[in-house]
BAFI-3210 file (N, C-alpha, C; in Angstrom, 3 decimals, decimal comma, padded with zeros to 6 digits):
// residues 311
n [1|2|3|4|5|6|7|8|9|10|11|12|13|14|15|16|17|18|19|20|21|22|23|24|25|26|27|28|29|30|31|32|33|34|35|36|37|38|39|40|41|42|43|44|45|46|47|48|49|50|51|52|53|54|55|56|57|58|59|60|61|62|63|64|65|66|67|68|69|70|71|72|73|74|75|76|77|78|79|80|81|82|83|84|85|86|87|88|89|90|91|92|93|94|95|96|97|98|99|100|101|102|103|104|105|106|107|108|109|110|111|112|113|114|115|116|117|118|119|120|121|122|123|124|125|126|127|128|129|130|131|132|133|134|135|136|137|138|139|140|141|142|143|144|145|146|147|148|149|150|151|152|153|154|155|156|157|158|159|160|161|162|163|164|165|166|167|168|169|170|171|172|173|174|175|176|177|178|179|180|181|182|183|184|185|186|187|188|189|190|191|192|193|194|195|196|197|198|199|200|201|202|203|204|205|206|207|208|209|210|211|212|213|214|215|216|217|218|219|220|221|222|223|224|225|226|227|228|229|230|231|232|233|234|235|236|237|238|239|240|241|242|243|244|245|246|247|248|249|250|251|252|253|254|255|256|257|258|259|260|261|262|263|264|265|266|267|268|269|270|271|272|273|274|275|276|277|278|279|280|281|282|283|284|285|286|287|288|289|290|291|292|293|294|295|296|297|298|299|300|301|302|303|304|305|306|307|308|309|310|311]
n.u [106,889|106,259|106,466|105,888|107,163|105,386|104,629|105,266|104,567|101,538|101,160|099,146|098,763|097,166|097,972|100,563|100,439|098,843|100,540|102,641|100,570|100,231|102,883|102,528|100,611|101,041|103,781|106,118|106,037|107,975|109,313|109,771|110,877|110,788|111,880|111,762|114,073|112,459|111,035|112,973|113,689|111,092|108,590|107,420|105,201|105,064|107,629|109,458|108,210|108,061|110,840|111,879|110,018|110,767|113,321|112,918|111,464|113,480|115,465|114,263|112,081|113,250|113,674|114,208|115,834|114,603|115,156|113,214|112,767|110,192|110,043|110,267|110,277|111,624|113,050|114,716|116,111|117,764|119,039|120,909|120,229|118,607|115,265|112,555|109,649|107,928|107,783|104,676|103,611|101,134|099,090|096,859|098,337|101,796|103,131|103,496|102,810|102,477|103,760|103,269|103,908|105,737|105,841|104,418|106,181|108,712|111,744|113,523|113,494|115,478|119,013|122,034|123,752|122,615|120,682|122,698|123,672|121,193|120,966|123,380|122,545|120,703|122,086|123,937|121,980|120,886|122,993|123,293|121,065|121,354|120,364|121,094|122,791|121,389|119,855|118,087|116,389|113,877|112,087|109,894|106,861|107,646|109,266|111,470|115,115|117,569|119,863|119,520|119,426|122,173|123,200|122,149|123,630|125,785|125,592|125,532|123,560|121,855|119,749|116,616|113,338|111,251|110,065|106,977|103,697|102,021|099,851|096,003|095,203|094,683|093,601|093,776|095,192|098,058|097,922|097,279|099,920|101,803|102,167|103,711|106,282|107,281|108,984|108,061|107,179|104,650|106,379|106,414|104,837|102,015|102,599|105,562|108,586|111,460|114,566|117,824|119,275|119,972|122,661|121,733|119,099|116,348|114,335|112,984|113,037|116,145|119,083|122,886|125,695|125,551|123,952|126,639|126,445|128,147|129,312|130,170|128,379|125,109|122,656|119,423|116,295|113,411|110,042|107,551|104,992|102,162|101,392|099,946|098,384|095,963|095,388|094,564|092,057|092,060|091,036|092,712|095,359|095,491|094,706|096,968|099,060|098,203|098,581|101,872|102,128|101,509|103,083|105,865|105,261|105,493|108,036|109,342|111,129|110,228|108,331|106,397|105,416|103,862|102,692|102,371|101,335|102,550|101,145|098,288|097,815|096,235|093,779|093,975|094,174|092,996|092,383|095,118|095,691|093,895|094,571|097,716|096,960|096,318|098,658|100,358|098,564|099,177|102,077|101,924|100,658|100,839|102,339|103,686|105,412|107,899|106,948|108,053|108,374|110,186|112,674|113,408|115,957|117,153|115,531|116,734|119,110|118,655|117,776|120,012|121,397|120,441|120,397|123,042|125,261|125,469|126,784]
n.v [221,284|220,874|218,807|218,819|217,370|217,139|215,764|213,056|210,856|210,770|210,013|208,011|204,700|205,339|208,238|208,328|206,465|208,649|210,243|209,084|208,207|210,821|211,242|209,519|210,316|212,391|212,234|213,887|216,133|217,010|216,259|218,091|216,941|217,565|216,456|215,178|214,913|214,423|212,428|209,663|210,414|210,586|208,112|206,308|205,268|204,390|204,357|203,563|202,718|205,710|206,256|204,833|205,680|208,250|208,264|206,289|207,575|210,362|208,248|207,187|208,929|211,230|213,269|215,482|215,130|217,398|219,805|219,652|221,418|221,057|222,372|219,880|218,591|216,432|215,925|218,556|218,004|215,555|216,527|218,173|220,311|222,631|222,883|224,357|226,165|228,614|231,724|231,168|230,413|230,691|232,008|234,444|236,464|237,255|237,744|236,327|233,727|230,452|226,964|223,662|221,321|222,015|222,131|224,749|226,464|228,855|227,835|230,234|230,887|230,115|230,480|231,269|228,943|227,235|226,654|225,864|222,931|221,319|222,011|220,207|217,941|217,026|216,657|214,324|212,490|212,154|211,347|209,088|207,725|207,378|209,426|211,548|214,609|217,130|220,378|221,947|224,507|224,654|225,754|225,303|226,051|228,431|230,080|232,338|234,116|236,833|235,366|232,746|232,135|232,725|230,554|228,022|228,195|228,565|225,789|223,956|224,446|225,420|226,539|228,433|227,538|229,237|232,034|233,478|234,517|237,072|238,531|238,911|238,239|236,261|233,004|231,790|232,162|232,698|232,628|235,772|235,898|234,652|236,341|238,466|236,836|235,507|236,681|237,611|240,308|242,086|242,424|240,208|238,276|236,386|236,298|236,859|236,190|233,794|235,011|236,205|236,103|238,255|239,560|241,373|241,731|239,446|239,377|239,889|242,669|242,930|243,762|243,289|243,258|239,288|236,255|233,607|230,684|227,564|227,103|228,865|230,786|232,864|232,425|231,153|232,102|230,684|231,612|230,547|230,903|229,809|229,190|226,652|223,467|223,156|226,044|227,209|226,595|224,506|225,960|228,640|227,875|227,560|229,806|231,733|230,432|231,299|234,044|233,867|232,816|235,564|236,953|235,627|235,951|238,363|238,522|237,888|236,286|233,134|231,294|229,014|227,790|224,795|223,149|220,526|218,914|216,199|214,202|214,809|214,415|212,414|213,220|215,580|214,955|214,979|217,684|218,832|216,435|217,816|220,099|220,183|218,791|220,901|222,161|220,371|220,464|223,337|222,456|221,175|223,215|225,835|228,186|230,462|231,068|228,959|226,202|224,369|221,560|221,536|220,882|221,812|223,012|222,728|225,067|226,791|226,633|227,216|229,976|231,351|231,228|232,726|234,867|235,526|234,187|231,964|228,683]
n.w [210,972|214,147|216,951|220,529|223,910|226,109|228,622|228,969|230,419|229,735|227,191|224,656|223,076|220,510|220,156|219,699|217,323|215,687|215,426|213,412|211,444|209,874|209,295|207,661|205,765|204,734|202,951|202,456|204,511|207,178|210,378|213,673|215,960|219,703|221,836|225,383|228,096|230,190|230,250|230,822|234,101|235,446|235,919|232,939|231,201|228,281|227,193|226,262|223,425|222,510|222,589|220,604|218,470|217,706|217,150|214,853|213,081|212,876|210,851|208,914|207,781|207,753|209,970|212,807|215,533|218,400|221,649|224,240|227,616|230,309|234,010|235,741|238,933|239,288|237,159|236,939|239,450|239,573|237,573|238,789|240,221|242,369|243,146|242,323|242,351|241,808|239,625|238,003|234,949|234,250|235,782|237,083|237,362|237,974|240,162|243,505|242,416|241,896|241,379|242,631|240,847|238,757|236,438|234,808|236,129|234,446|232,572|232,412|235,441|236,073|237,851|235,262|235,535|236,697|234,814|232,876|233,815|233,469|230,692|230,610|231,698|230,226|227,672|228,098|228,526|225,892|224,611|225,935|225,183|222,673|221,215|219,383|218,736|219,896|218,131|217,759|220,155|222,990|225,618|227,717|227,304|225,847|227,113|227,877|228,202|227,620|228,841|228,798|226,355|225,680|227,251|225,841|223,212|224,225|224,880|222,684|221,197|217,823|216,892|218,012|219,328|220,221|220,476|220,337|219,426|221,124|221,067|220,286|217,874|216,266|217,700|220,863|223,997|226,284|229,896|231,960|233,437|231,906|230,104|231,367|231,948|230,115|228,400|225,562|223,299|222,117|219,403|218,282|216,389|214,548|212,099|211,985|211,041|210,964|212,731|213,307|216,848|218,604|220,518|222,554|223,118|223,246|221,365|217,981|216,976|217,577|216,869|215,053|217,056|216,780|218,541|218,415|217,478|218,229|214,776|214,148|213,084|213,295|215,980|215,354|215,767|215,102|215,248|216,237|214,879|214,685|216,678|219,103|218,825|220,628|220,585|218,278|215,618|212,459|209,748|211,732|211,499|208,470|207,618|208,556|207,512|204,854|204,982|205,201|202,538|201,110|202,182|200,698|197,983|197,903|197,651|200,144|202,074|203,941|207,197|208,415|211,371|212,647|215,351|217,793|220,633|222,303|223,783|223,128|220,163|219,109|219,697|218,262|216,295|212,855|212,245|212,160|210,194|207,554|207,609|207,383|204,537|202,758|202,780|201,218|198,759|198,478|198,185|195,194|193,702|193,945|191,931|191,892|194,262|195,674|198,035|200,883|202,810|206,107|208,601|211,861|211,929|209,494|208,352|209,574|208,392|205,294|205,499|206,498|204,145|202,757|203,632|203,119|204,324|204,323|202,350]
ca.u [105,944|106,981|105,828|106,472|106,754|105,321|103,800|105,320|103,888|100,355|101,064|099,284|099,268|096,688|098,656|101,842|099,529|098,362|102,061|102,798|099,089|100,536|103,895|101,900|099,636|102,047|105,135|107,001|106,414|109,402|109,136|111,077|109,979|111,071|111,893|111,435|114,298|111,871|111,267|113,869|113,819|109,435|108,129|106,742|104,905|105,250|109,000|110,428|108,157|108,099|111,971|111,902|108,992|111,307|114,325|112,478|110,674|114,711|116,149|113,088|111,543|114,133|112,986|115,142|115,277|115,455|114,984|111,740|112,232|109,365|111,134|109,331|111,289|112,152|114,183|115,505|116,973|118,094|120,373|122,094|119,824|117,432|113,959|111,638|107,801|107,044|106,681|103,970|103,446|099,402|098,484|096,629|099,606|103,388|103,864|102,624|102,127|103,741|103,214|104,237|104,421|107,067|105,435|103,943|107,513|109,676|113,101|114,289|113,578|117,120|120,201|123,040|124,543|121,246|119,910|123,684|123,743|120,213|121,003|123,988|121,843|119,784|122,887|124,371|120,898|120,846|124,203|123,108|119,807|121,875|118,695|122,239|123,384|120,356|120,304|117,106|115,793|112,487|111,589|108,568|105,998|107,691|109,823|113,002|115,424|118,804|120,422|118,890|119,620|123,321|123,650|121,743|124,457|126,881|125,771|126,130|122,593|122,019|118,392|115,563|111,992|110,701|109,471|105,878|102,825|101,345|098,822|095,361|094,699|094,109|093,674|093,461|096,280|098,139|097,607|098,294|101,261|102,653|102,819|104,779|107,349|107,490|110,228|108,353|106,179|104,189|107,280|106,313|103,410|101,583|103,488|106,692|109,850|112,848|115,551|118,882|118,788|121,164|123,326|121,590|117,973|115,653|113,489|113,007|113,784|117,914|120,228|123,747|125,866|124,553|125,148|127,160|126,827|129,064|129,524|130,507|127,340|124,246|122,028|118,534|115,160|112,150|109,083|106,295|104,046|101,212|100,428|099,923|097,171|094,753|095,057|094,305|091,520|092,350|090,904|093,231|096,294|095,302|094,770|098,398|099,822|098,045|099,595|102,919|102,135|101,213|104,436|106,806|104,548|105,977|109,830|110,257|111,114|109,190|108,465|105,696|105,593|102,737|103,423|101,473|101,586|102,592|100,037|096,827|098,169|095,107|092,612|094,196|094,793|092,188|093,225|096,626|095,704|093,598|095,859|098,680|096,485|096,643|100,108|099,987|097,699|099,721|103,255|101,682|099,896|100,713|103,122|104,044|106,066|108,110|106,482|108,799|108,772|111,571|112,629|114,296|117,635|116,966|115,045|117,891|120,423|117,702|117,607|121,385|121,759|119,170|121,136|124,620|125,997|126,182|126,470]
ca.v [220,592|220,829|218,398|219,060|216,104|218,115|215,241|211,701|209,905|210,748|209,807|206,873|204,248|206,412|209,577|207,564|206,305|209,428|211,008|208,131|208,371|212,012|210,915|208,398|210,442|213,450|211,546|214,854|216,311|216,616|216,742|218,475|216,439|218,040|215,618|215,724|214,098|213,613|210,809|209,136|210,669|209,640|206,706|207,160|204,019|204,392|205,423|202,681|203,051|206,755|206,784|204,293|206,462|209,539|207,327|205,467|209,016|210,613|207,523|206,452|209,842|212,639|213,914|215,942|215,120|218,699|219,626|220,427|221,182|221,993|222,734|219,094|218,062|214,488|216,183|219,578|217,410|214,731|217,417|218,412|221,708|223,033|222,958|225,750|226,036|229,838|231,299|230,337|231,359|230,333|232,573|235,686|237,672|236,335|237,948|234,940|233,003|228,954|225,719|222,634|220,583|222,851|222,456|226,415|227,615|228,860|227,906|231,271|231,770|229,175|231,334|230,328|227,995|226,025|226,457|224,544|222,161|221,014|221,314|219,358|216,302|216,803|216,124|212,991|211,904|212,644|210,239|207,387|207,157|207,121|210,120|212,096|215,792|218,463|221,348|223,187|223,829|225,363|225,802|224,646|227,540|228,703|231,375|232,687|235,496|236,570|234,220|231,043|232,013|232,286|229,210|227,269|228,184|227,618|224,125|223,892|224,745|226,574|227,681|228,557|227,768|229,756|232,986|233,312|235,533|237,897|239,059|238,484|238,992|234,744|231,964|231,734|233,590|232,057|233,402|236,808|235,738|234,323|237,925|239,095|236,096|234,906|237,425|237,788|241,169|242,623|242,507|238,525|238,413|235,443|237,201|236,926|235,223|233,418|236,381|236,178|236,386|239,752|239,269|241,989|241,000|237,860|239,687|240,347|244,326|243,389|244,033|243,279|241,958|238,055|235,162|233,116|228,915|226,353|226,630|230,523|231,167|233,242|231,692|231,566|231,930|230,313|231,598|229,321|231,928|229,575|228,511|225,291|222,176|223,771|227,207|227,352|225,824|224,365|227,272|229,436|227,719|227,879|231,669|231,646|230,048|231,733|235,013|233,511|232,918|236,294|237,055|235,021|236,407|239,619|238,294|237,749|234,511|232,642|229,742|228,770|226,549|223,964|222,927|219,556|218,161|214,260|213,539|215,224|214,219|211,853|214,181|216,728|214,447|215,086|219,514|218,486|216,132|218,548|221,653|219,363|218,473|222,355|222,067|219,423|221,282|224,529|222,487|221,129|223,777|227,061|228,558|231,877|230,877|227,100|225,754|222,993|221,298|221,401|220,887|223,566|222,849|223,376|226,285|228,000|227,227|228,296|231,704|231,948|230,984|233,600|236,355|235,540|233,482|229,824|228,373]
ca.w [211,846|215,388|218,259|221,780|224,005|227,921|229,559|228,300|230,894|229,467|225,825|224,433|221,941|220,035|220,337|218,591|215,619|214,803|214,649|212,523|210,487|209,519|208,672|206,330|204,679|204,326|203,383|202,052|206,070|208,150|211,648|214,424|217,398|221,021|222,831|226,599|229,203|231,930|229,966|231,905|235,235|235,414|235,098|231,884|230,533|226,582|227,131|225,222|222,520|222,328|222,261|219,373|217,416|217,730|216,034|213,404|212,642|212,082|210,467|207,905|207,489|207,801|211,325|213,300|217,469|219,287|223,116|225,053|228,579|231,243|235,231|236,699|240,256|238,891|235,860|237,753|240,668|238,591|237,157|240,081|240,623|243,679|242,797|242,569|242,377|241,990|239,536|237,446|233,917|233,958|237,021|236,967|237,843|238,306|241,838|244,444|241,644|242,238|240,472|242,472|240,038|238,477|234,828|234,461|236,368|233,387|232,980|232,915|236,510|236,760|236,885|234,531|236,258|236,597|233,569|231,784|234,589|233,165|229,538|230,220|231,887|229,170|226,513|228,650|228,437|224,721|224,384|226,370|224,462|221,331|220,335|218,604|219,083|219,496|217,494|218,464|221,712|223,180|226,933|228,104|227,223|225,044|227,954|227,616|228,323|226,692|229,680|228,499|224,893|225,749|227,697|224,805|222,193|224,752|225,100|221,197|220,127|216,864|216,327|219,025|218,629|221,705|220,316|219,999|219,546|221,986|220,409|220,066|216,402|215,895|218,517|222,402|224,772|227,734|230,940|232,352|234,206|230,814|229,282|232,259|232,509|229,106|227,580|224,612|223,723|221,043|218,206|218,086|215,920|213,601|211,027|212,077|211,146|211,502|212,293|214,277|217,621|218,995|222,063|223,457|223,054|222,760|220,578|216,419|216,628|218,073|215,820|215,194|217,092|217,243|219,698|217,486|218,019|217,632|213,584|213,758|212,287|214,339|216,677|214,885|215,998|214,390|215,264|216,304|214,602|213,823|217,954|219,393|219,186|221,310|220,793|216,919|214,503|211,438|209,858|211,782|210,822|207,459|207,620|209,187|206,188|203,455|205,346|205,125|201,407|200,751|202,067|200,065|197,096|197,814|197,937|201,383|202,764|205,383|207,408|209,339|212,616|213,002|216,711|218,007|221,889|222,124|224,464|222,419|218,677|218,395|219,640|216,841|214,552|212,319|212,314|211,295|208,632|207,467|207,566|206,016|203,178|202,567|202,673|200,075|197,591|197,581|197,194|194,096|192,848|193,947|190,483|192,188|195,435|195,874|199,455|201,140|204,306|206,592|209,742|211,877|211,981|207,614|207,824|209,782|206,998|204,216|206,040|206,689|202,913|202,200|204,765|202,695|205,457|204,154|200,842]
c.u [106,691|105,934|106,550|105,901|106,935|105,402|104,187|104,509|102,155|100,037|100,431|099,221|098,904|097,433|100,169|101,154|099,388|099,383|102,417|101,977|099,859|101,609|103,294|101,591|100,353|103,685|106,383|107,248|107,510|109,042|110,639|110,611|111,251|110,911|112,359|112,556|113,741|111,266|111,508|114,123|112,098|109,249|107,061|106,589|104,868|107,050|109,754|109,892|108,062|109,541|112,373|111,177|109,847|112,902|113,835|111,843|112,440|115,374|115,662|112,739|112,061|113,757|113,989|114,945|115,661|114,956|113,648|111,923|111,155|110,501|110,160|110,295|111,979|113,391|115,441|116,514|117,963|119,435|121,368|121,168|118,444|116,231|113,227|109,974|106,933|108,349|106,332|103,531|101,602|098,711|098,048|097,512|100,876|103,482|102,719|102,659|102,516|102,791|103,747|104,667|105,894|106,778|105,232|105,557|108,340|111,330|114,234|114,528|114,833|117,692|120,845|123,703|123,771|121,414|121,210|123,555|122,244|120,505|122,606|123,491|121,158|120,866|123,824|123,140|120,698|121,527|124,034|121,995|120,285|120,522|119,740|122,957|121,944|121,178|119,437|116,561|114,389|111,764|110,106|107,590|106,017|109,067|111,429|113,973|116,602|119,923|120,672|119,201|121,099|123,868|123,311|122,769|125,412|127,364|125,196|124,390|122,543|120,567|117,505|114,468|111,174|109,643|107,732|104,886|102,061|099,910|097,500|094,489|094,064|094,680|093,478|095,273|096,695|097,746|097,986|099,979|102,568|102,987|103,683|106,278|108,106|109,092|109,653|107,256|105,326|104,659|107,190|104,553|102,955|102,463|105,088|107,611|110,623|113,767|116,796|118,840|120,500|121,913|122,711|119,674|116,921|115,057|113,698|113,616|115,744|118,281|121,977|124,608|125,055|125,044|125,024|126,938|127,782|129,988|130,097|129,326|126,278|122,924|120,276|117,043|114,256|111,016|107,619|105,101|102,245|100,313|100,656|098,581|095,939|094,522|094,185|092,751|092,686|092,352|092,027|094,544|096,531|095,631|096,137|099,252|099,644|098,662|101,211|103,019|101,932|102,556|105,561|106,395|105,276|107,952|110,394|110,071|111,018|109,236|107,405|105,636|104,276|103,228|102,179|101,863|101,410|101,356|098,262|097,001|096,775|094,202|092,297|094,377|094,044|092,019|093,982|096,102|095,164|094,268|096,853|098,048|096,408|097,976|100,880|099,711|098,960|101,708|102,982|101,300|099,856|102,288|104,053|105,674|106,585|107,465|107,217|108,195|110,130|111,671|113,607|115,605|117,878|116,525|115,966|118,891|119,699|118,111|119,047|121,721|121,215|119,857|122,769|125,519|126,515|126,222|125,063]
c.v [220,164|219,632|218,416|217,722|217,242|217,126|214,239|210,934|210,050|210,559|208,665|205,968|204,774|207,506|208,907|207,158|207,413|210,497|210,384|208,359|209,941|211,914|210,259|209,070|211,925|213,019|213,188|215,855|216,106|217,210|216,999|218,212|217,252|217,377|215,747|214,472|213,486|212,467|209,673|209,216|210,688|208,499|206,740|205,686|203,658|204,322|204,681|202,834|204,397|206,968|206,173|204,699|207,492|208,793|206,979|207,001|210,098|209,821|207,140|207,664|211,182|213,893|214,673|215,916|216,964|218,438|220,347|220,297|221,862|221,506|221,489|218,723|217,060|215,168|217,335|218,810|215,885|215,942|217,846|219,764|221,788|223,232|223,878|225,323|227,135|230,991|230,913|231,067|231,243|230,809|233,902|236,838|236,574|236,417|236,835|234,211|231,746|227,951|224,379|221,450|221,023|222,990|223,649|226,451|227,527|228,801|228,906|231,864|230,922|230,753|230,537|229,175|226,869|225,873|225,413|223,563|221,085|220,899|220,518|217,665|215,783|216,205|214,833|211,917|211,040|211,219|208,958|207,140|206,823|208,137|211,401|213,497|216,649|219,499|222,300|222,701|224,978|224,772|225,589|226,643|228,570|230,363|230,939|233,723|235,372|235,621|233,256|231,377|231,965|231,365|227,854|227,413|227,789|225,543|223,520|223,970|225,460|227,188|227,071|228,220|227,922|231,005|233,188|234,704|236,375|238,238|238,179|237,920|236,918|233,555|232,542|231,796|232,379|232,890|234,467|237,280|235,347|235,724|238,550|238,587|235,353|235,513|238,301|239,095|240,945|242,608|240,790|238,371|236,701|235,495|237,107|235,821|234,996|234,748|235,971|236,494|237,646|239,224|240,700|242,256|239,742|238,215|240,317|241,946|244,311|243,301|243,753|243,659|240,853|237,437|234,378|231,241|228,906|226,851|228,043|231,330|232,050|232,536|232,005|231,358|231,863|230,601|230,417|230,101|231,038|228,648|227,327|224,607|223,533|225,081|227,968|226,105|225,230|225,928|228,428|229,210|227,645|229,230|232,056|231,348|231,150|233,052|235,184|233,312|234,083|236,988|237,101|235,348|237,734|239,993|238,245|236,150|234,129|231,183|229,805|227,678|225,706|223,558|221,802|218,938|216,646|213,949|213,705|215,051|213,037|212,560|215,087|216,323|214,814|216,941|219,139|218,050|217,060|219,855|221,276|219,399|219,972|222,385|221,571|219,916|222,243|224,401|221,994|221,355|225,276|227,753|229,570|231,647|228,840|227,358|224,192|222,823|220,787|221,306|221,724|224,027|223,099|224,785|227,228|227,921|227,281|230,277|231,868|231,896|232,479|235,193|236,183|234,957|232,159|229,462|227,678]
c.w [213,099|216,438|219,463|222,767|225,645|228,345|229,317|228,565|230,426|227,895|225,466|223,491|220,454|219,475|218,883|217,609|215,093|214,667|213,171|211,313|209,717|208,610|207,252|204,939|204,430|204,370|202,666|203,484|206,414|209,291|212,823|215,922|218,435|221,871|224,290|227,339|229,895|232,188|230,877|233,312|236,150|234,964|234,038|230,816|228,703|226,062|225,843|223,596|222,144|221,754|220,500|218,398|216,916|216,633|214,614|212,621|211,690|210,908|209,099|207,131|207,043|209,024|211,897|215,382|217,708|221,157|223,298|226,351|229,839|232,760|236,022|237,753|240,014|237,862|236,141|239,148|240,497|237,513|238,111|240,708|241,675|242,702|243,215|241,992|242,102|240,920|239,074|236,097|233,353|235,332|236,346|236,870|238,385|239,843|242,636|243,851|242,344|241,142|241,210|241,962|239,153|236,981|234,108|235,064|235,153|233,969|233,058|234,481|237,513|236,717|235,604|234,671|236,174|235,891|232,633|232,582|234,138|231,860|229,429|230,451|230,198|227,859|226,821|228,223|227,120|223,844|224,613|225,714|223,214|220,187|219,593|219,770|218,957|219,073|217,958|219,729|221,460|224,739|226,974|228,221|226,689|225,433|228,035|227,952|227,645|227,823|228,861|227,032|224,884|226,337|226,585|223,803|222,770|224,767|223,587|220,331|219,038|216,419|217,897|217,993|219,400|221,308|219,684|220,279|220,392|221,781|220,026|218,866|215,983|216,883|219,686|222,638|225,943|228,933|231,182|232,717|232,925|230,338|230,187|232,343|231,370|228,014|226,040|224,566|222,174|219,701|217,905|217,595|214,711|212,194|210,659|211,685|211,466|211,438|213,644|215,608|218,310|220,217|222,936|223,458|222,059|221,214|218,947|216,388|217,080|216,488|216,297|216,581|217,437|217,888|218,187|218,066|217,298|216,221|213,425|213,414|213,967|214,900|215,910|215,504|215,260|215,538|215,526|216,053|214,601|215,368|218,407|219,292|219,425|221,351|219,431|216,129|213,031|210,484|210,048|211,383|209,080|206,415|207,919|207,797|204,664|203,637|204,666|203,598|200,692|201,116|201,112|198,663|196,333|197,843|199,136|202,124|203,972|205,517|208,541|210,197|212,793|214,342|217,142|220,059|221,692|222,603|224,052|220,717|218,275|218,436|218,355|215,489|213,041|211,621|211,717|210,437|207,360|206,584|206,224|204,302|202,070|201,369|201,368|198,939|197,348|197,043|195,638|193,234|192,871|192,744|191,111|193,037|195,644|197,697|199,433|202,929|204,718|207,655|210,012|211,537|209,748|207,559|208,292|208,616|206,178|204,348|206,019|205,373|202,586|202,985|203,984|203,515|205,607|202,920|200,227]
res [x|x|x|x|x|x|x|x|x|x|x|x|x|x|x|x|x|x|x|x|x|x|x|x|x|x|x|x|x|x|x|x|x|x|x|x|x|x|x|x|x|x|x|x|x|x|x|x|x|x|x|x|x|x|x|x|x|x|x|x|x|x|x|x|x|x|x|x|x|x|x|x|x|x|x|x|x|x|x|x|x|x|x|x|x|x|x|x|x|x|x|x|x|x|x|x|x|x|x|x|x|x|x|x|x|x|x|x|x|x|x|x|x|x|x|x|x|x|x|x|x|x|x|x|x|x|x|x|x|x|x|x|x|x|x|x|x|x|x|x|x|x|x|x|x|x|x|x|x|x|x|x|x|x|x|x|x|x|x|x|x|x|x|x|x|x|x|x|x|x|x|x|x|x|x|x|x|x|x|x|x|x|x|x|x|x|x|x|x|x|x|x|x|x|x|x|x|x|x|x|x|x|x|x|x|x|x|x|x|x|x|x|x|x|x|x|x|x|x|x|x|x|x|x|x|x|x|x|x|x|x|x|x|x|x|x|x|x|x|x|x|x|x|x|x|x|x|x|x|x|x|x|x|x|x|x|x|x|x|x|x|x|x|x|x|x|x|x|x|x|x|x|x|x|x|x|x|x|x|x|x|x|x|x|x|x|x|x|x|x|x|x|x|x|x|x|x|x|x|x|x|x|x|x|x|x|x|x|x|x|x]
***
């Protein structure tokens, strides 16, 4: 159970209850909140209690902080880096596209240089909040290239949770401009799982060699197979899961992403609980297949356990 924190400044006391309300009523849940710098570099009226939700949520619960960033001017210039506006991954078409808010521009369209110069604010940030060491990251939109996947391990990440579905087969699509700018194609399906990510592409079909983090180990990508908030029913995350169970049925091991936005978690609240309660039922009743929840930074060492790679 992933939440992505885009928008802080539009989170409100609501929105934090019904993270909480979830936590409550699914106390075996683990969440892998994505927590957003710009936090700090906006004036962002919840901030104090948001940062303290995201703590008490690790400390109480077994939560895991990771990174979420979108390219906003306050957080990009605040790093040390030039600000851009174009393009835009929610335009008809990339070419012309812009955004000046900088929210739609993906952070792949930094170079290298940017793009660490940003996740190092982001890990000073990290320090002075006392919010630990991130482990997973995930660009705003979910866009990526093999760049940004080798500067992320550089700056000691160990699992992505960027890669997402193309395809129309269940839910609502981002924009045109997203399929052009996004990195990810057709080989990123509802379906799909966690799999190593190659040093010589983003995507599920690379193969050997891997970018290696920190631990020696290979850089892992989780799948956000199962959408976001607004793009999915209950219903369809449902259908998503029982997939993923039909899977693991068959001996292959899986993991599905629930993905929630801070600022619409009350609106959804009611989907999630929902869904969860699913979740619920088939860890206590399905015989065939164990169902856990985990957060990412687990489900990568599951899988590396599961690939012969960790104990």
């Amino acid at each position: 159970m992933v939440s992505h924190f885009d928008r802080p400044w539009t989170m409100a006391a609501n929105d934090l209850d019904a993270l909480r309300n979830l936590t409550k009523n699914h106390p075996q849940m683990r969440w892998t909140h994505l927590y957003n710098p710009v936090a700090y570099t906006t004036p962002t009226p919840l901030r104090e209690q948001m940062e303290a939700y995201v703590k008490e949520s690790r400390d109480e619960h077994g939560a895991e902080i990771g990174v979420h960033l979108h390219m906003y001017r306050t957080f990009v210039e605040s790093a040390g880096v030039t600000y851009r506006t174009r393009p835009s991954v929610s335009a008809k078409q990339a070419k012309g596209s812009m955004d000046p808010s900088g929210y739609s521009v993906p952070m792949s369209a930094y170079d290298g240089d940017e793009i660490s110069r940003m996740l190092e604010f982001t890990l000073s940030k990290f320090k002075e909040r006392e919010l630990g060491v991130p482990e997973t990251f995930c660009a705003g939109f979910y866009t990526t290239s093999l760049e940004l996947q080798k500067r992320i391990v550089a700056a000691g990440y160990t699992a992505s949770a960027a890669a997402f579905p193309t395809g129309r087969e269940i839910g609502a699509q981002y924009a045109p401009s997203w399929h052009e700018l996004s990195g990810w194609d057709d080989s990123v399906t509802i379906r799909s799982t966690p799999y190593r990510v190659s040093q010589k592409t983003i995507l599920p079909t690379g193969t050997a060699p891997y970018l290696r983090a920190a631990d020696g180990k290979p850089l892992v990508e989780i799948p956000q197979n199962a959408k976001i908030d607004w793009m999915v029913s209950a219903q369809d995350m449902k259908q998503i899961i029982n997939m993923h169970i039909e899977q693991a049925e068959k001996g292959k091991p899986t993991a599905v992403c629930l993905a929630i936005h801070e600022g619409s978690a009350h609106e959804h609240f009611r989907k999630y609980d929902a869904v969860l309660d699913h979740v619920d039922w088939m860890i206590r009743e399905n015989k065939k297949v164990a169902v856990h929840y985990a957060t990412v930074a687990t489900v990568r060492k599951k899988f590396l356990r599961s690939w012969g790679l960790a104990r």
